[in-house]
Structure formats: C-alpha cells, structure tokens
mmCIF entry with sequence, helices, sheets and N, C-alpha, C, O atoms, coordinates in Angstrom:
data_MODEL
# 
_entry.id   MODEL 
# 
_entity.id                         1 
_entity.type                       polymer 
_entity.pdbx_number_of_molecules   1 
# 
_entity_poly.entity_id                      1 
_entity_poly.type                           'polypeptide(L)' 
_entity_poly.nstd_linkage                   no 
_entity_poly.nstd_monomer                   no 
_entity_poly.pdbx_seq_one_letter_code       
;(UNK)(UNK)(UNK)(UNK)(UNK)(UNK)(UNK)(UNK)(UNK)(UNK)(UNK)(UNK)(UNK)(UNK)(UNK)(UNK)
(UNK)(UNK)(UNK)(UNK)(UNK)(UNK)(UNK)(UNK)(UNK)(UNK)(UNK)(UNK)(UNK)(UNK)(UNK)(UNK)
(UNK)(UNK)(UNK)(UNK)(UNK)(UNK)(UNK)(UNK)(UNK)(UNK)(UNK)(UNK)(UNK)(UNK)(UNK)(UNK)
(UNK)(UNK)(UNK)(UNK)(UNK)
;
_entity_poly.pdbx_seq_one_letter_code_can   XXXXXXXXXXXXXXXXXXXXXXXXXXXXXXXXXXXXXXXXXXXXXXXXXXXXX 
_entity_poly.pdbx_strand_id                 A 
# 
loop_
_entity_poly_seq.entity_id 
_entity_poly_seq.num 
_entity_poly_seq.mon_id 
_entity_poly_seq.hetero 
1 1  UNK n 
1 2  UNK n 
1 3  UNK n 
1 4  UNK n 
1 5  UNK n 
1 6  UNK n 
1 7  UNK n 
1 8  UNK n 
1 9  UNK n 
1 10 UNK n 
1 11 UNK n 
1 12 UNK n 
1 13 UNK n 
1 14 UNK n 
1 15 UNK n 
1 16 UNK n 
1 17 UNK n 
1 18 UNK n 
1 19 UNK n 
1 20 UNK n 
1 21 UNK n 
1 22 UNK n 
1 23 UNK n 
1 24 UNK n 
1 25 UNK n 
1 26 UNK n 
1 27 UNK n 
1 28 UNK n 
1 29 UNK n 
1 30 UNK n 
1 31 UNK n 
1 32 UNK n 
1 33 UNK n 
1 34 UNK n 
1 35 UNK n 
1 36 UNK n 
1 37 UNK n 
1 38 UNK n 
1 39 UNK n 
1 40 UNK n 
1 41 UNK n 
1 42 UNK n 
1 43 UNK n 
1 44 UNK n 
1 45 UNK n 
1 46 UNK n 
1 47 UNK n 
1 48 UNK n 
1 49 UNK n 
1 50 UNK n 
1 51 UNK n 
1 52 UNK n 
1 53 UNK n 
# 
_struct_asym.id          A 
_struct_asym.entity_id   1 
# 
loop_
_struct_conf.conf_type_id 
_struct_conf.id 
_struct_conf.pdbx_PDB_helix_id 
_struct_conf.beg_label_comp_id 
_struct_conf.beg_label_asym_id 
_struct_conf.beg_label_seq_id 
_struct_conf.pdbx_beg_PDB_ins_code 
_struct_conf.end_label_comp_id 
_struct_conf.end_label_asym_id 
_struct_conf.end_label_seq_id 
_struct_conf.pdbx_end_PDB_ins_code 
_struct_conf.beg_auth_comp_id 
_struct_conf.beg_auth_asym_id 
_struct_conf.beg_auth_seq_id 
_struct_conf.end_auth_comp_id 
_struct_conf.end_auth_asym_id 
_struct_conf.end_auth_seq_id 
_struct_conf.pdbx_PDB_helix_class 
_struct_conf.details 
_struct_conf.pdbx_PDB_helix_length 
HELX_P HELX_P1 AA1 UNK A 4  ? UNK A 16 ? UNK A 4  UNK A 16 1 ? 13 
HELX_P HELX_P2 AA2 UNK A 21 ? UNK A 40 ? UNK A 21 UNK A 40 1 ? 20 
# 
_struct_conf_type.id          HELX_P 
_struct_conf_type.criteria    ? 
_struct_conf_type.reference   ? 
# 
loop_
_atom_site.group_PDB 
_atom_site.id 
_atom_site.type_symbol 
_atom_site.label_atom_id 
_atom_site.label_alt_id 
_atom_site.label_comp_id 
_atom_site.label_asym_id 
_atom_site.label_entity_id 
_atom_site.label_seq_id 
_atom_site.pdbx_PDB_ins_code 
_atom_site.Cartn_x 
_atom_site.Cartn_y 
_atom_site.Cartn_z 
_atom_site.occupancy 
_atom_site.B_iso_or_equiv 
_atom_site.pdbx_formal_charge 
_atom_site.auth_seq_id 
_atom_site.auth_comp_id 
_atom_site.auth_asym_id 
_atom_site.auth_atom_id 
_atom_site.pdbx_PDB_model_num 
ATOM 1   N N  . UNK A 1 1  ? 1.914   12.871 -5.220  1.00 0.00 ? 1  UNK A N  1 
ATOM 2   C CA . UNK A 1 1  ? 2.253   11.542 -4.795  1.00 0.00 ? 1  UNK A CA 1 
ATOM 3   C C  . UNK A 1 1  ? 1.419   11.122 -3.577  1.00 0.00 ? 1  UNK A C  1 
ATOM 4   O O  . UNK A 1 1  ? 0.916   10.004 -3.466  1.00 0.00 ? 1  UNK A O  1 
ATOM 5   N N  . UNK A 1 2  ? 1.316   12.072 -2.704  1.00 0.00 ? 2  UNK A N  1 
ATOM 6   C CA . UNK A 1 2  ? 0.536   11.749 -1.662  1.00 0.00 ? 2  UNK A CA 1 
ATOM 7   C C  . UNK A 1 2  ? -0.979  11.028 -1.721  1.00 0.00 ? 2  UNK A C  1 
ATOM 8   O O  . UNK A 1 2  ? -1.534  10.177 -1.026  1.00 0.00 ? 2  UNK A O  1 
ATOM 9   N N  . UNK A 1 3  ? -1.378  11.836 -2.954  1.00 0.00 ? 3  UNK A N  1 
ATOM 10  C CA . UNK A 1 3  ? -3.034  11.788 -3.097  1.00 0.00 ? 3  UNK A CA 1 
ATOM 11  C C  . UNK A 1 3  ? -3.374  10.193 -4.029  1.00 0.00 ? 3  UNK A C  1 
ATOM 12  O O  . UNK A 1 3  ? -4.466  9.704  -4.321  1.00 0.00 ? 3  UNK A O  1 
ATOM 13  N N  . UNK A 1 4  ? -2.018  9.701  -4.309  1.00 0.00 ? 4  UNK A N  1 
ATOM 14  C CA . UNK A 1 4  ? -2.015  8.641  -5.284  1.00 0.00 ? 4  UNK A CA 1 
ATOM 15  C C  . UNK A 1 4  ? -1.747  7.477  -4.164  1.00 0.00 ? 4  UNK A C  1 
ATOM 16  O O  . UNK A 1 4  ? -2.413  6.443  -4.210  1.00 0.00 ? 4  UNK A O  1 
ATOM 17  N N  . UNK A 1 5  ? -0.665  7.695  -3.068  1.00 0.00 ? 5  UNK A N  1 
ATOM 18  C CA . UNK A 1 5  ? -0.867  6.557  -2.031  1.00 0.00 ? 5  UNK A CA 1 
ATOM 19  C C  . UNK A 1 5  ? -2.072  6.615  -0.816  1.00 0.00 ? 5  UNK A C  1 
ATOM 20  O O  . UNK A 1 5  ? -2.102  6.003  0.251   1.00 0.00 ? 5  UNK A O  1 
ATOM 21  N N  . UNK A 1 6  ? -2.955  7.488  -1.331  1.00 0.00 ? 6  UNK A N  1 
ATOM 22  C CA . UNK A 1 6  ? -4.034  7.538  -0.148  1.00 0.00 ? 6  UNK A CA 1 
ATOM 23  C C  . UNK A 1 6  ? -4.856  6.919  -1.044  1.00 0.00 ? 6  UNK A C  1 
ATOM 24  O O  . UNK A 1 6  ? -5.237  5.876  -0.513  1.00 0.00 ? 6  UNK A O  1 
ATOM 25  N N  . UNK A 1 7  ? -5.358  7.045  -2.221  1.00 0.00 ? 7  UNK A N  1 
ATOM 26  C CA . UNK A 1 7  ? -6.202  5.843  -2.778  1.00 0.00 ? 7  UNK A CA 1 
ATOM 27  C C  . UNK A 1 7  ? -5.781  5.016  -3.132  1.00 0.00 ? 7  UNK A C  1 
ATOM 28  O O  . UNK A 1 7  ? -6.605  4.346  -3.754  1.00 0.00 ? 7  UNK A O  1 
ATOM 29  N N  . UNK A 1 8  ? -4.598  4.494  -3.094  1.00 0.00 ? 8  UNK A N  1 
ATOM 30  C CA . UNK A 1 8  ? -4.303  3.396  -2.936  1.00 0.00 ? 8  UNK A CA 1 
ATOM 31  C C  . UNK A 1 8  ? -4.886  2.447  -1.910  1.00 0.00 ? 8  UNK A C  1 
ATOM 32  O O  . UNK A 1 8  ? -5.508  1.384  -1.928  1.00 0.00 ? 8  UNK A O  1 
ATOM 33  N N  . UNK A 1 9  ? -4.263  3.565  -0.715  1.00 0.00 ? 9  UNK A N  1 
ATOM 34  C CA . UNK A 1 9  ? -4.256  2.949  0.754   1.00 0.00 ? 9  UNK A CA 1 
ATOM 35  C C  . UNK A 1 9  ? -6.232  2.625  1.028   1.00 0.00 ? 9  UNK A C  1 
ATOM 36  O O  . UNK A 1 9  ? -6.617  1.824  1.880   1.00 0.00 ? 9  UNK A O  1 
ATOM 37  N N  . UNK A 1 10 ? -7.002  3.252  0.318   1.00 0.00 ? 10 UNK A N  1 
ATOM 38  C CA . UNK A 1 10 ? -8.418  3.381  0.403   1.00 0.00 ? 10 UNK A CA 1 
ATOM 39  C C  . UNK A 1 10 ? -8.700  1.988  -0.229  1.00 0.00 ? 10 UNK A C  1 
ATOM 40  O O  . UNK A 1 10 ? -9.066  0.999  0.406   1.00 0.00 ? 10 UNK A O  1 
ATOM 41  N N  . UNK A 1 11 ? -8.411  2.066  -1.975  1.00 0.00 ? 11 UNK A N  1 
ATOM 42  C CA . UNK A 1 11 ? -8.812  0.601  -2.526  1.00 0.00 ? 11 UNK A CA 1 
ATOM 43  C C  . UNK A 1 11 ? -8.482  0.097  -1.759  1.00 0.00 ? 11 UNK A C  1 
ATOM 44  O O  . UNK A 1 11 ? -9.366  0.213  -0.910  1.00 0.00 ? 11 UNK A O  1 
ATOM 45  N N  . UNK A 1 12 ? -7.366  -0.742 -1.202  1.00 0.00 ? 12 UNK A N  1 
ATOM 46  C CA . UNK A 1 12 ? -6.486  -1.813 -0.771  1.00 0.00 ? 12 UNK A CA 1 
ATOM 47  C C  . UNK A 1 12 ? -7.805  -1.901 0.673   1.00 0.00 ? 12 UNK A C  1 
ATOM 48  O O  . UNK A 1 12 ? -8.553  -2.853 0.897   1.00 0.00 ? 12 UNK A O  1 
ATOM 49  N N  . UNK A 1 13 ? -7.735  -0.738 1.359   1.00 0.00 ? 13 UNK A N  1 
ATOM 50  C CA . UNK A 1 13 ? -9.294  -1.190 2.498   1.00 0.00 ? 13 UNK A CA 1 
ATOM 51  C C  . UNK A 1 13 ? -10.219 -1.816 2.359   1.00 0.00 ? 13 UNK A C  1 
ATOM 52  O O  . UNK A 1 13 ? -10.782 -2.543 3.178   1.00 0.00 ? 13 UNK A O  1 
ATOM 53  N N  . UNK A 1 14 ? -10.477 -1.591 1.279   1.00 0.00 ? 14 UNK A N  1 
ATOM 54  C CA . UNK A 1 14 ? -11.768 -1.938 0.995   1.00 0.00 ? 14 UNK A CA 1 
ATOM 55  C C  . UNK A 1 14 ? -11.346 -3.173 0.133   1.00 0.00 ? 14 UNK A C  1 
ATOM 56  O O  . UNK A 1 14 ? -12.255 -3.900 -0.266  1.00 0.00 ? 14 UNK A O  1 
ATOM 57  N N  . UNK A 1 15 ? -10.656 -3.336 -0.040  1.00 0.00 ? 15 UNK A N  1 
ATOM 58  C CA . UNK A 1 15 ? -10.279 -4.983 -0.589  1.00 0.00 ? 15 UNK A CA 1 
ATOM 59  C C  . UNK A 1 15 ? -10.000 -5.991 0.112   1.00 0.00 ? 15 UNK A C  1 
ATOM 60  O O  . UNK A 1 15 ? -10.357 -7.168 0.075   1.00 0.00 ? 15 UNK A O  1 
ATOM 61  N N  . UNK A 1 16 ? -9.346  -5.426 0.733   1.00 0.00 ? 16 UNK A N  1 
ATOM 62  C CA . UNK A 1 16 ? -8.147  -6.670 1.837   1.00 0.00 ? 16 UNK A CA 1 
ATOM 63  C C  . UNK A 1 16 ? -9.023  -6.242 3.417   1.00 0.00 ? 16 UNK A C  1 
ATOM 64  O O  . UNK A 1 16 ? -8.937  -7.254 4.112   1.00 0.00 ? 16 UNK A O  1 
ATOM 65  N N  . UNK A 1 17 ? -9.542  -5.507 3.934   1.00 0.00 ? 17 UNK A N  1 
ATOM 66  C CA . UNK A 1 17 ? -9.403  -4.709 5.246   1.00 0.00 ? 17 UNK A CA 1 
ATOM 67  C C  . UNK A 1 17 ? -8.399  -3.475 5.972   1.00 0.00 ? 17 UNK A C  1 
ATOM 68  O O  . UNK A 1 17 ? -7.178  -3.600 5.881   1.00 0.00 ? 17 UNK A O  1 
ATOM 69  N N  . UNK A 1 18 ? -8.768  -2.742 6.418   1.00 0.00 ? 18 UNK A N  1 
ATOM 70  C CA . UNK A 1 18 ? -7.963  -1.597 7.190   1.00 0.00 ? 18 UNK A CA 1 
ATOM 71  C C  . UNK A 1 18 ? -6.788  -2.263 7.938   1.00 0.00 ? 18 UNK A C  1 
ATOM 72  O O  . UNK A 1 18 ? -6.045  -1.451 8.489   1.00 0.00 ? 18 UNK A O  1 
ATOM 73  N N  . UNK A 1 19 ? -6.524  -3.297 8.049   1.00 0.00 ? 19 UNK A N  1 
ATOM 74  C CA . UNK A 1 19 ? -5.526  -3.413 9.103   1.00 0.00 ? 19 UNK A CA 1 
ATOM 75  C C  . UNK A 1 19 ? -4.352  -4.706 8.140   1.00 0.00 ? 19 UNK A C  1 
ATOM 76  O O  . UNK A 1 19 ? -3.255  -4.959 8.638   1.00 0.00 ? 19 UNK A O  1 
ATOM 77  N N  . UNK A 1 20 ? -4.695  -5.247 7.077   1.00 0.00 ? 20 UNK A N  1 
ATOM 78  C CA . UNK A 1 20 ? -3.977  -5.691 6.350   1.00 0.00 ? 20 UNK A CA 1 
ATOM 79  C C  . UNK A 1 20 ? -3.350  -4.358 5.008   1.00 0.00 ? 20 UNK A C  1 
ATOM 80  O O  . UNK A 1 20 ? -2.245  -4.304 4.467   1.00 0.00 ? 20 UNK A O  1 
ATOM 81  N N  . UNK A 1 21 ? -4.387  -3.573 4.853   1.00 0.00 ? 21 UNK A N  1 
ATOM 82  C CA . UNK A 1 21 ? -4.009  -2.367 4.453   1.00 0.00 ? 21 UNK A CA 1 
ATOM 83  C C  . UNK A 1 21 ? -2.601  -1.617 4.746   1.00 0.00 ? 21 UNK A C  1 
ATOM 84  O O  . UNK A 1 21 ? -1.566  -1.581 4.081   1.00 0.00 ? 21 UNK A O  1 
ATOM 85  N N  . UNK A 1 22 ? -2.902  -1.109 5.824   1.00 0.00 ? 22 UNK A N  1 
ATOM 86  C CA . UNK A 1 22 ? -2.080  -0.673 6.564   1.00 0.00 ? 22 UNK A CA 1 
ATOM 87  C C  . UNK A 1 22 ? -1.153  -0.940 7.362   1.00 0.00 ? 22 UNK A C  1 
ATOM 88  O O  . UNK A 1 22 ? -0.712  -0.343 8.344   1.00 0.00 ? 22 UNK A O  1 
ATOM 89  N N  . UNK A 1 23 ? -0.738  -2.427 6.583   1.00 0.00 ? 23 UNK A N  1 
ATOM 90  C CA . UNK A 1 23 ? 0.873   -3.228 6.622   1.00 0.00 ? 23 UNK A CA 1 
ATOM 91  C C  . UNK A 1 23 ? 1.032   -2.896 5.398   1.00 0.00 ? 23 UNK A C  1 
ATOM 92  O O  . UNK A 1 23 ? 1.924   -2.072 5.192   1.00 0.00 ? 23 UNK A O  1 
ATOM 93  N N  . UNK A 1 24 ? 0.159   -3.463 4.074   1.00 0.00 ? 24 UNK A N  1 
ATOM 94  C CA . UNK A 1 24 ? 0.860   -3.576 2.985   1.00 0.00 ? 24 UNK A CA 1 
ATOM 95  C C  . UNK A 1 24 ? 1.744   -1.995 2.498   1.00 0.00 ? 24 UNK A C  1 
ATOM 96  O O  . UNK A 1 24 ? 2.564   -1.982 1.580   1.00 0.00 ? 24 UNK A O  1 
ATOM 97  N N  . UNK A 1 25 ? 1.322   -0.587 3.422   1.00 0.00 ? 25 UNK A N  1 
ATOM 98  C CA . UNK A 1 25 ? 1.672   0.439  2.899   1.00 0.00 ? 25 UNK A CA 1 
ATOM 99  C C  . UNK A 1 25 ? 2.579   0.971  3.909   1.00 0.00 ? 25 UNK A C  1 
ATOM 100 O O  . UNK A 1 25 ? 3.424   1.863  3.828   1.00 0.00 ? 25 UNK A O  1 
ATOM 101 N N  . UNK A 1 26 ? 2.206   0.202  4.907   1.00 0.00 ? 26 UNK A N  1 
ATOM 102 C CA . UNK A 1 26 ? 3.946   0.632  6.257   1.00 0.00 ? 26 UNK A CA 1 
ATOM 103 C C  . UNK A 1 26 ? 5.282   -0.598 4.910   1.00 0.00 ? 26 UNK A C  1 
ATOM 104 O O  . UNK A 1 26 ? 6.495   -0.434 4.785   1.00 0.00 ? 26 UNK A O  1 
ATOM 105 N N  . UNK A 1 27 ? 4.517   -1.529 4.278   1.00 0.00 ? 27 UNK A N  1 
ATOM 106 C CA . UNK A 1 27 ? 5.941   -2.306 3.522   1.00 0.00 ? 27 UNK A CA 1 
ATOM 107 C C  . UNK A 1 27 ? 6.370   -1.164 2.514   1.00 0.00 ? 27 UNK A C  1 
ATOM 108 O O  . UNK A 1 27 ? 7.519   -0.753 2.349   1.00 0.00 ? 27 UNK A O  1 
ATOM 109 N N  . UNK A 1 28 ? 5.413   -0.806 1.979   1.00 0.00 ? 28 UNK A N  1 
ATOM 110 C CA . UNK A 1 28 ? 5.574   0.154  0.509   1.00 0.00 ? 28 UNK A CA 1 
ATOM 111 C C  . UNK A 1 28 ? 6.464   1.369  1.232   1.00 0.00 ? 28 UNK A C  1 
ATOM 112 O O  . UNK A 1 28 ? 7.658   1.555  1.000   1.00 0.00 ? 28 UNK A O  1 
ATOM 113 N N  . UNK A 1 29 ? 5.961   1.857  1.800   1.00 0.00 ? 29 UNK A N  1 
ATOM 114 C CA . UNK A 1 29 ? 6.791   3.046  2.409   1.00 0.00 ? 29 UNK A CA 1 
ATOM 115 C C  . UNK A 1 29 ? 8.617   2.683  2.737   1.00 0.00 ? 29 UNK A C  1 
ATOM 116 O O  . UNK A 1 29 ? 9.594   3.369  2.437   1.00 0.00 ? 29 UNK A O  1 
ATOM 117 N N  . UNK A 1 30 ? 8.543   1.283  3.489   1.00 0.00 ? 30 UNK A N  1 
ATOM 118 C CA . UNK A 1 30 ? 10.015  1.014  3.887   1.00 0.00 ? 30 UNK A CA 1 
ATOM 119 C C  . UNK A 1 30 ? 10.436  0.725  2.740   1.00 0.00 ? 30 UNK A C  1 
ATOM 120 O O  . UNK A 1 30 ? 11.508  1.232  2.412   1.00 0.00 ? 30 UNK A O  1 
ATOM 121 N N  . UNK A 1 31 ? 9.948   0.100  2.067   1.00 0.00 ? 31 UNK A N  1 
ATOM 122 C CA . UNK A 1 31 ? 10.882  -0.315 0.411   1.00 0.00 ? 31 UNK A CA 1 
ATOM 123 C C  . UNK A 1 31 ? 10.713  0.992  -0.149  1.00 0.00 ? 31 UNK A C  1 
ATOM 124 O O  . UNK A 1 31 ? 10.438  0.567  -1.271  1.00 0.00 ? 31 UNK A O  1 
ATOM 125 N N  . UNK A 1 32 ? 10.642  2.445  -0.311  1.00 0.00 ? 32 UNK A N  1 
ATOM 126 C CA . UNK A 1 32 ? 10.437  3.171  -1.026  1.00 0.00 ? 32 UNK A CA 1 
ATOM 127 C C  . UNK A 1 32 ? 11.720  3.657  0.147   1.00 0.00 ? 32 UNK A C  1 
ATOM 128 O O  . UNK A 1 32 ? 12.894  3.753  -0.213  1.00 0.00 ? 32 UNK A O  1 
ATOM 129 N N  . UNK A 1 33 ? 11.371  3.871  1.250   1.00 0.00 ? 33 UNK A N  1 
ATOM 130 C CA . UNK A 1 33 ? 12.870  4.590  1.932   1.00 0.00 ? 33 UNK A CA 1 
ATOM 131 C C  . UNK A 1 33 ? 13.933  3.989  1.407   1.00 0.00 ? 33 UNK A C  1 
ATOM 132 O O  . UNK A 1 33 ? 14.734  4.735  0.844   1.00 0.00 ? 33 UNK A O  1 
ATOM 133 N N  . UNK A 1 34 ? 14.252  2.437  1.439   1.00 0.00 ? 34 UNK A N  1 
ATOM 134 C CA . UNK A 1 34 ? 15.332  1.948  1.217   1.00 0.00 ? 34 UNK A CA 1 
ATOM 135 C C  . UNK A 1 34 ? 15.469  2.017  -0.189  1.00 0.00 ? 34 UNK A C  1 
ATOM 136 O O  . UNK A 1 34 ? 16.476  1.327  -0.348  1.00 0.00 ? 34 UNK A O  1 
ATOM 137 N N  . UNK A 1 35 ? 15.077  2.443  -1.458  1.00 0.00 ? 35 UNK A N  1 
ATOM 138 C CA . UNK A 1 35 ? 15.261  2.835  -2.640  1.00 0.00 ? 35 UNK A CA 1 
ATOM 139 C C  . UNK A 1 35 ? 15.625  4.014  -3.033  1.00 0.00 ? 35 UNK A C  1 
ATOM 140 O O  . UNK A 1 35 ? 16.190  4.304  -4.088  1.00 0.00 ? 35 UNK A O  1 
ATOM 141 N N  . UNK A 1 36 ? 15.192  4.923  -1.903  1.00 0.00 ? 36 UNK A N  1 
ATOM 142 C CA . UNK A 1 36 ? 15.286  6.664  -2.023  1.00 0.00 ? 36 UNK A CA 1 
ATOM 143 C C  . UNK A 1 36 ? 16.718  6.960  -2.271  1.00 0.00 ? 36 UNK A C  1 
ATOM 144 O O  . UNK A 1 36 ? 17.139  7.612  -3.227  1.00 0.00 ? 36 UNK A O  1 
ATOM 145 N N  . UNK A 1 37 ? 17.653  6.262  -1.037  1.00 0.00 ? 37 UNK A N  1 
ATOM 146 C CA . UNK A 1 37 ? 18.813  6.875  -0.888  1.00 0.00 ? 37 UNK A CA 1 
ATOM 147 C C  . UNK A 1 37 ? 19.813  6.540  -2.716  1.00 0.00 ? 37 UNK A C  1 
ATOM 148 O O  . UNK A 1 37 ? 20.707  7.251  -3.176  1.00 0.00 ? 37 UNK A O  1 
ATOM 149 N N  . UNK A 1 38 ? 19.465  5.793  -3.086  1.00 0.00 ? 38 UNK A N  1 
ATOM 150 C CA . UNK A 1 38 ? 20.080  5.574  -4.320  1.00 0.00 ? 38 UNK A CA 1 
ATOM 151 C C  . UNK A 1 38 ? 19.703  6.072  -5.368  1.00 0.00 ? 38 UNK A C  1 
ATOM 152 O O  . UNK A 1 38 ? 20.439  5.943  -6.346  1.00 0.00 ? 38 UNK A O  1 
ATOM 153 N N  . UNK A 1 39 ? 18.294  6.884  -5.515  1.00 0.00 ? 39 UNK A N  1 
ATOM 154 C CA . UNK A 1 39 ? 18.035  7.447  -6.238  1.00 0.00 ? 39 UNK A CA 1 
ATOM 155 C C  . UNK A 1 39 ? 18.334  8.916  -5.806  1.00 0.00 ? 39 UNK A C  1 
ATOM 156 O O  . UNK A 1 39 ? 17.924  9.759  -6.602  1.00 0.00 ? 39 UNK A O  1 
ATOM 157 N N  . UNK A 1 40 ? 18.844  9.287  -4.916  1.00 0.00 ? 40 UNK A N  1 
ATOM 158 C CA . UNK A 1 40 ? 18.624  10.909 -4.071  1.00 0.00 ? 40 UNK A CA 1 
ATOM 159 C C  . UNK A 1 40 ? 20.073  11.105 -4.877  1.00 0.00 ? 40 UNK A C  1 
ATOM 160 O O  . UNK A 1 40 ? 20.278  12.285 -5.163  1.00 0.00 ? 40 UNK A O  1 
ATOM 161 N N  . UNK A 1 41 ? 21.013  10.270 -5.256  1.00 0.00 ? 41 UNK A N  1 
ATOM 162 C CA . UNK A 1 41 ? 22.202  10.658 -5.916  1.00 0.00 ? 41 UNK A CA 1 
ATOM 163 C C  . UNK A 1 41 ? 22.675  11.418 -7.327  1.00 0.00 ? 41 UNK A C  1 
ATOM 164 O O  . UNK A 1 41 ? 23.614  12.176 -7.570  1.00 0.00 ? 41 UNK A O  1 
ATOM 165 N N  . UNK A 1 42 ? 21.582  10.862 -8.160  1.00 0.00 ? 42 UNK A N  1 
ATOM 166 C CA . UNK A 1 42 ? 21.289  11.604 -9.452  1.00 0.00 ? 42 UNK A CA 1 
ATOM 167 C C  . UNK A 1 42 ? 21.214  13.137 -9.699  1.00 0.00 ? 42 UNK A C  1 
ATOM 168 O O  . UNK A 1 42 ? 20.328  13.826 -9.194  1.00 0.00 ? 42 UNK A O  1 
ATOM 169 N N  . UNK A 1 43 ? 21.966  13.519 -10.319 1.00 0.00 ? 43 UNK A N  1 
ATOM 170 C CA . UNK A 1 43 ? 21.582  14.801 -10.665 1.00 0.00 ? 43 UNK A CA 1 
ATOM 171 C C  . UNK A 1 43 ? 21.959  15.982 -9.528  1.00 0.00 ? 43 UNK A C  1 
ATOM 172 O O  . UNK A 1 43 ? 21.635  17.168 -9.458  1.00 0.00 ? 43 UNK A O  1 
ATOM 173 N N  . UNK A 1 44 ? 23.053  14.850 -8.393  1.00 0.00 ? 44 UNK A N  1 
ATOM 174 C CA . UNK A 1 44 ? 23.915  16.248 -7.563  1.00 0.00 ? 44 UNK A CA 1 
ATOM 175 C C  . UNK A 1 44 ? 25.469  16.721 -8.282  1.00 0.00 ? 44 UNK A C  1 
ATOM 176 O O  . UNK A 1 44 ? 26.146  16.202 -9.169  1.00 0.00 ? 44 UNK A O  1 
ATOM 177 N N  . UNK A 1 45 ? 25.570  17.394 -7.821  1.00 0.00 ? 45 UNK A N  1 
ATOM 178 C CA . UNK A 1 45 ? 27.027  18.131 -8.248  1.00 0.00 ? 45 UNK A CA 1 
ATOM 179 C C  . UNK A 1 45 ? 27.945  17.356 -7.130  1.00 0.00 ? 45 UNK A C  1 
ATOM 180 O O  . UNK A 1 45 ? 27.508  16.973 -6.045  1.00 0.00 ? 45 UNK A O  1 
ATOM 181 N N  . UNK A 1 46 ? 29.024  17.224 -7.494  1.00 0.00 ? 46 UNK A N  1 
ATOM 182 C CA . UNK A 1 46 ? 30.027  16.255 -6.884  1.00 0.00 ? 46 UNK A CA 1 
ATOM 183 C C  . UNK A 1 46 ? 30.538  17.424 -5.442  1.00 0.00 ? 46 UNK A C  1 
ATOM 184 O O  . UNK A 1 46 ? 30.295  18.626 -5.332  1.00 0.00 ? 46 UNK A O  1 
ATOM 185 N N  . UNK A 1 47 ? 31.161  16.675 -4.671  1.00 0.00 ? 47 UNK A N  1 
ATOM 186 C CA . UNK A 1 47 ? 31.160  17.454 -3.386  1.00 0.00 ? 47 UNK A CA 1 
ATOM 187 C C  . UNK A 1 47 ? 32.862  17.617 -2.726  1.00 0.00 ? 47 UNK A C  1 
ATOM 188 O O  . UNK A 1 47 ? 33.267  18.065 -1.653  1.00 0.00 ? 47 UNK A O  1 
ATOM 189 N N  . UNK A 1 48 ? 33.676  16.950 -4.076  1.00 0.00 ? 48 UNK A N  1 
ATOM 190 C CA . UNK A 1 48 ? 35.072  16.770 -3.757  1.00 0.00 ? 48 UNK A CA 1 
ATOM 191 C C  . UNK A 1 48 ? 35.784  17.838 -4.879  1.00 0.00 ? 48 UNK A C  1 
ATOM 192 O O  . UNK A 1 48 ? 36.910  17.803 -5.375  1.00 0.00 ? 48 UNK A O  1 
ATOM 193 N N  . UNK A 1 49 ? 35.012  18.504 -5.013  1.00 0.00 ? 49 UNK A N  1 
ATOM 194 C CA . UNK A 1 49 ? 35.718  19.525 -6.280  1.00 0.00 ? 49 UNK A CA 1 
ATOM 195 C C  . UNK A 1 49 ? 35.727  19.080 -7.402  1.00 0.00 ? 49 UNK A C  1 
ATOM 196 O O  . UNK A 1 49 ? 35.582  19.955 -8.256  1.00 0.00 ? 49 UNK A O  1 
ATOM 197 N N  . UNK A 1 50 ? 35.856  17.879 -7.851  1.00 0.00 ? 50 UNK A N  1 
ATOM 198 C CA . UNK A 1 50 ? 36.145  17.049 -8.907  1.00 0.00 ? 50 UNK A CA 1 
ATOM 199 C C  . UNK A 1 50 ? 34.741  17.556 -10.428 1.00 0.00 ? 50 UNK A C  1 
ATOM 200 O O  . UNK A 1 50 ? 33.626  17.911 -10.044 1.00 0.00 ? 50 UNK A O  1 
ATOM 201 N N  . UNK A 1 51 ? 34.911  17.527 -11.318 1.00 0.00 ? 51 UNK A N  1 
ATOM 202 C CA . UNK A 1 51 ? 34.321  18.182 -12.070 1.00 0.00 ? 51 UNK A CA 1 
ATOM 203 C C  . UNK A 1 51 ? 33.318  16.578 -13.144 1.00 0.00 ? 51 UNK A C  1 
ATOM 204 O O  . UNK A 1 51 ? 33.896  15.649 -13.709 1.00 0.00 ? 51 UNK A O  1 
ATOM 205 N N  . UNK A 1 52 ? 31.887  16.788 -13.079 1.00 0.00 ? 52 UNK A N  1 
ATOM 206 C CA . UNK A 1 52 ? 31.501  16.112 -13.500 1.00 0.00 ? 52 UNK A CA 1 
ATOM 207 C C  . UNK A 1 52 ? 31.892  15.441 -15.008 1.00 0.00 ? 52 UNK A C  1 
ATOM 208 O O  . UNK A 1 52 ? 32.325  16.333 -15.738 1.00 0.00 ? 52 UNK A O  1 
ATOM 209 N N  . UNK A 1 53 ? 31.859  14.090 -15.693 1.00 0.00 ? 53 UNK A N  1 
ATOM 210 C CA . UNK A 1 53 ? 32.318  13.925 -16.724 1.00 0.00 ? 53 UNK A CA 1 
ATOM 211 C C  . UNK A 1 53 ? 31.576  14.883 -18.109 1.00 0.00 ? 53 UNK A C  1 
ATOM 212 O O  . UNK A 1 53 ? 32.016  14.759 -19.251 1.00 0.00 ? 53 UNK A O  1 
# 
C-alpha cells in the first residue's frame, strides 16, 4: 500500500506541483483515517461473551 500512495503522491507532483500534492494526500490520508475505524470492525470476535450469529 505504501509503494502505491508514493506514486501516487509522485504523479500528482508532477501534475499539479509538490505543494498542491501534498494537500491532496494529507486529504486522502484523513479520509482514509476517518473510514478505517468502521472498517477495523469486521471480522473481530465480539468482546461481551456473546457468541457470533
């Protein structure tokens, strides 16, 4: 994943400039945090004893 948002972050330089760049991927990053936590839920085991359906 890393190596896929660094050429990203490279095209987008060389398209837009280094410093419009490097907003559009400080946005990508915060919308990817604020998406994480809802996806980080999938596929845990319940934490109240309660037994999955």
């Amino acid at each position: 994943m890393k190596r896929l948002l660094k050429k990203l972050n490279q095209q987008l330089a060389r398209e837009v400039g280094t410093t419009k760049a490097a907003v559009a991927m400080a946005k990508l990053r915060e919308d990817a945090r604020a998406i994480a936590p809802q996806n980080s839920l999938k596929g845990k085991h319940p934490t109240d004893g309660s037994t999955p359906p």
